[in-house]
MIDRENLUM-528100 format. One record per residue: x, y, z of N, C-alpha, C in turn. Coordinates in steps of 0.2 Angstrom, whole numbers, padded with zeros to 4 digits, always signed. Layout:
! residues N
XYZXYZXYZ
...
//
This chain:
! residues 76
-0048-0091+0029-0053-0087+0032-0051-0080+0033
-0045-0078+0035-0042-0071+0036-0041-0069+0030
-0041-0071+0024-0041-0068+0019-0046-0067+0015
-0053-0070+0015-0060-0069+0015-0060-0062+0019
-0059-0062+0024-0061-0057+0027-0058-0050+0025
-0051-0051+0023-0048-0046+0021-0049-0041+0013
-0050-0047+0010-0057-0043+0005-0062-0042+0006
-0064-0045+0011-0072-0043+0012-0072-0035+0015
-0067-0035+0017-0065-0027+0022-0065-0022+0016
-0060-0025+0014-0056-0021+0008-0061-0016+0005
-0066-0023+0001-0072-0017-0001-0077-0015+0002
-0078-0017+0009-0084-0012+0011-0081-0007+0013
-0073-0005+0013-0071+0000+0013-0069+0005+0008
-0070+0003+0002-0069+0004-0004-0075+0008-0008
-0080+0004-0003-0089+0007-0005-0091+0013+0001
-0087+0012+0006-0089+0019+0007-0084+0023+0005
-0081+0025-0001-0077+0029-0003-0071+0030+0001
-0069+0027+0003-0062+0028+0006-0056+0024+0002
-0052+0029+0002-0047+0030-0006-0043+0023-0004
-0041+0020-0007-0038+0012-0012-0033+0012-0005
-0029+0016-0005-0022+0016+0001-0024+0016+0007
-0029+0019+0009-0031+0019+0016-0035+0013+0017
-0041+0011+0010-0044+0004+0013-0039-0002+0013
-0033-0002+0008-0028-0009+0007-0024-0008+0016
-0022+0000+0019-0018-0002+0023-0024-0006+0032
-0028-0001+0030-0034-0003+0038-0037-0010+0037
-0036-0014+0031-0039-0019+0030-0031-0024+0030
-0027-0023+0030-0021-0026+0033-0019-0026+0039
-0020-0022+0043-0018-0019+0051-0022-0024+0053
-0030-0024+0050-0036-0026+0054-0035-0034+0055
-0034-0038+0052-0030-0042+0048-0025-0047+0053
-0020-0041+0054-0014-0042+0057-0014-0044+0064
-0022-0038+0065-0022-0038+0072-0025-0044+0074
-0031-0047+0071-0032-0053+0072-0030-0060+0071
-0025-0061+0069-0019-0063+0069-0015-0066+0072
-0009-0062+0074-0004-0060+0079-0007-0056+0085
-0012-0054+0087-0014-0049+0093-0011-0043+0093
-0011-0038+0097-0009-0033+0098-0001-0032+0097
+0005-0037+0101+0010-0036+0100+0012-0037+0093
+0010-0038+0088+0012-0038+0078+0011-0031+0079
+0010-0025+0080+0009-0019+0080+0016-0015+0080
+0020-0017+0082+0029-0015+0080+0032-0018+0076
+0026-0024+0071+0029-0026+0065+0029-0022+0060
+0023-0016+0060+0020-0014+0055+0025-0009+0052
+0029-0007+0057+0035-0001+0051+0041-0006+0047
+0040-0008+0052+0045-0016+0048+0045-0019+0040
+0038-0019+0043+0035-0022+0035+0034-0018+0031
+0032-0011+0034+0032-0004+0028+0038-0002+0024
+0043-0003+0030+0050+0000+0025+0052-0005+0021
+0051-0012+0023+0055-0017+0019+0050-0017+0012
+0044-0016+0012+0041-0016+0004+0043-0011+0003
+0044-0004+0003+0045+0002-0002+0053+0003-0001
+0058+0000+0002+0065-0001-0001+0066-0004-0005
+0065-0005-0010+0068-0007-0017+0069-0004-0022
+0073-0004-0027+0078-0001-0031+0073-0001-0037
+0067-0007-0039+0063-0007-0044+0059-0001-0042
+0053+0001-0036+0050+0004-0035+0055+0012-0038
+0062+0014-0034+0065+0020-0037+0064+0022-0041
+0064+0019-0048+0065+0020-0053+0058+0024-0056
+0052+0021-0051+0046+0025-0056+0048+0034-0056
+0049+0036-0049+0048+0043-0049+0055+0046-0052
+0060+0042-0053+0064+0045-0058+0061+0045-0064
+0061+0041-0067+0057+0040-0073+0052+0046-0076
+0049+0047-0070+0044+0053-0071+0047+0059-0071
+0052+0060-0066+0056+0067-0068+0061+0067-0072
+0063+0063-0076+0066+0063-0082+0064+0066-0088
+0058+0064-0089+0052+0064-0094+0050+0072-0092
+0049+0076-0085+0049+0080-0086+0055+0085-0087
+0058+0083-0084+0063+0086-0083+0066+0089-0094
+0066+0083-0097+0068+0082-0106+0061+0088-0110
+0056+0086-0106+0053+0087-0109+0047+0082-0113
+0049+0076-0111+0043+0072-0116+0036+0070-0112
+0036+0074-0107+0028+0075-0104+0023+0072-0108
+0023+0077-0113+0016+0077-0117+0015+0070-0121
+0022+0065-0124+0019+0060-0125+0017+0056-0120
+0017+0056-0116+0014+0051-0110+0010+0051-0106
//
């Protein structure tokens, strides 16, 4: 059911033009809050850090300044 609902959030936030990051985070928060209650709210940086510390994710924006950096922008 709470996953129903997190899509169904997702795009009606999605349909009033609220950009992709914003509607995946407030439909997850929303989500979370009904869920676990109010106290899952000091889970949230928790779970923030732990998705975006990884070694795979690092490698895109080096990637990208590499490419700028060489010069092979323009094939890509």
């Amino acid at each position: 059911m709470l996953t129903a609902l997190m899509f169904v959030l997702f795009f009606i936030l999605i349909f009033i033009n609220l950009p992709v990051a914003f509607a995946l985070g407030i439909a997850a928060v929303v989500v979370l809050l009904l869920d676990s209650g109010w106290s899952s709210l000091g889970l949230i940086p928790s779970i923030m850090y732990s998705s975006i510390s990884s070694f795979t994710l690092l490698a895109i924006p080096f990637f990208r300044v590499s490419r700028r950096h060489y010069g092979l922008l323009r094939y890509f």
